[in-house]
C-alpha positions as CSV (number, residue, x, y, z in Angstrom):
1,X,-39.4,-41.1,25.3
2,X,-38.1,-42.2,28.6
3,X,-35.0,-41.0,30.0
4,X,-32.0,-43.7,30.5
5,X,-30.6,-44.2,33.4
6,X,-26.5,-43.7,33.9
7,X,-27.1,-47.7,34.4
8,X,-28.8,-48.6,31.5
9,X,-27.2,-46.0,28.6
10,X,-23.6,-47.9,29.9
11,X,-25.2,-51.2,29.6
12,X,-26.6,-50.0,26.0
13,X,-23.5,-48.7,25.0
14,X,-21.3,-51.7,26.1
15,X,-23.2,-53.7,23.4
16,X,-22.5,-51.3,20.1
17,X,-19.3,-51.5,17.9
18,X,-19.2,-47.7,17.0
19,X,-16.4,-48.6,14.0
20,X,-18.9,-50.9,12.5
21,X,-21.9,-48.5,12.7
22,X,-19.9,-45.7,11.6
23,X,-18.5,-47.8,8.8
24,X,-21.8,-48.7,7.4
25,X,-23.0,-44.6,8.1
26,X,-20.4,-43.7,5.7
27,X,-21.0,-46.4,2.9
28,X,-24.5,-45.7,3.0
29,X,-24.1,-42.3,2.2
30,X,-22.0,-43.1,-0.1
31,X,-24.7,-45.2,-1.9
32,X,-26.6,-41.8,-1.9
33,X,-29.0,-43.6,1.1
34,X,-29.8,-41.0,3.2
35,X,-31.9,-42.2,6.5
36,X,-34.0,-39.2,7.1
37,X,-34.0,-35.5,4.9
38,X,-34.1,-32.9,7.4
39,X,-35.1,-28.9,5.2
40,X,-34.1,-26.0,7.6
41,X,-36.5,-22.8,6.4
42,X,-34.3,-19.9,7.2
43,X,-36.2,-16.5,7.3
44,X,-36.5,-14.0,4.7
45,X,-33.4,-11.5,6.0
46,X,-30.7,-14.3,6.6
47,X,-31.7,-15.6,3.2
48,X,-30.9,-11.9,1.7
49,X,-27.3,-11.3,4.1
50,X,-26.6,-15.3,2.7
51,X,-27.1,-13.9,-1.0
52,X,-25.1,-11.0,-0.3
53,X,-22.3,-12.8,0.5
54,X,-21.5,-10.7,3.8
55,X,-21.1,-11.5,7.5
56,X,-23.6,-11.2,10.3
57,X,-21.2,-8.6,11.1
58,X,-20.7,-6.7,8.0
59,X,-24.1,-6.8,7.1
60,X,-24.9,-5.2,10.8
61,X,-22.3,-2.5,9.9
62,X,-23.6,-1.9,6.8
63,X,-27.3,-1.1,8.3
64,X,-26.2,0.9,10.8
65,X,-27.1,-1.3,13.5
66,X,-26.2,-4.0,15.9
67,X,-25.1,-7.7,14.9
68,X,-27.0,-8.9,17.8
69,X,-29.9,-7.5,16.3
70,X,-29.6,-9.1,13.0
71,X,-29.1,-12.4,15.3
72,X,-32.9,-11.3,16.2
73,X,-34.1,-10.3,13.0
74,X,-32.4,-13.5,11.5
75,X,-34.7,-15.6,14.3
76,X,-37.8,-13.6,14.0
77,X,-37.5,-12.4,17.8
78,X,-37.4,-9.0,16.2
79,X,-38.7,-7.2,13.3
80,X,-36.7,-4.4,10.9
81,X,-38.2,-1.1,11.1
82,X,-37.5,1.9,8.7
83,X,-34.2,2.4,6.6
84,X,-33.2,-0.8,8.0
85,X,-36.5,-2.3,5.8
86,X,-35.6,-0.4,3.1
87,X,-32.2,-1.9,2.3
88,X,-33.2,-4.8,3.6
89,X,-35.4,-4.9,0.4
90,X,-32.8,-4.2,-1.6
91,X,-30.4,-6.8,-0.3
92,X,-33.6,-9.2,-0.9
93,X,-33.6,-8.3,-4.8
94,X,-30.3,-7.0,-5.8
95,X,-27.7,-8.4,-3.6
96,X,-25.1,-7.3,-6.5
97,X,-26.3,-3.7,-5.2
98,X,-25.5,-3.9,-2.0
99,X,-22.0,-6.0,-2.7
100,X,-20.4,-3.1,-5.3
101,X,-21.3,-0.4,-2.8
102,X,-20.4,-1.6,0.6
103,X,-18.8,-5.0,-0.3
């Protein structure tokens, strides 16, 4: 897609009413119309902190390690290695576990 100039994006712009489009956004949701159906796959650790209920931050302090590198793990940058794995594995099948002990 081409890039707008400052020129042409004002020129655009000058020719929408916002409250109108914005008004007829909301009552087609409303009428459960939904323009496009984005799914977000989130990877396999964020999925097991999410079912545990606890923070990026919790669950770092909980494995003993960064939250900066559950940030990585979270967006596949990095991979777990070790005890981390282990409970990791746990938190991906018995979230319950790991929220009586530590939560």
């Amino acid at each position: 897609m081409a890039k707008m100039t400052e020129r042409a994006l004002r020129a655009r712009d000058a020719k929408r009413d916002l409250g109108a489009e914005l008004l007829a956004s909301v009552r087609e949701m409303k009428a459960g119309k939904a323009g496009r159906v984005h799914r977000v796959s989130i990877s396999a650790i964020a999925e097991a902190r999410a079912r545990s209920g606890l923070s990026q931050q919790r669950f770092a302090d909980l494995l003993g390690v960064s939250p900066r590198t559950v940030q990585e793990w979270e967006q596949g940058r990095r991979q777990p290695s070790g005890a981390a794995r282990s409970l990791l594995a746990i938190a991906a099948r018995r979230p319950d576990v790991l929220r009586e002990i530590f939560g």
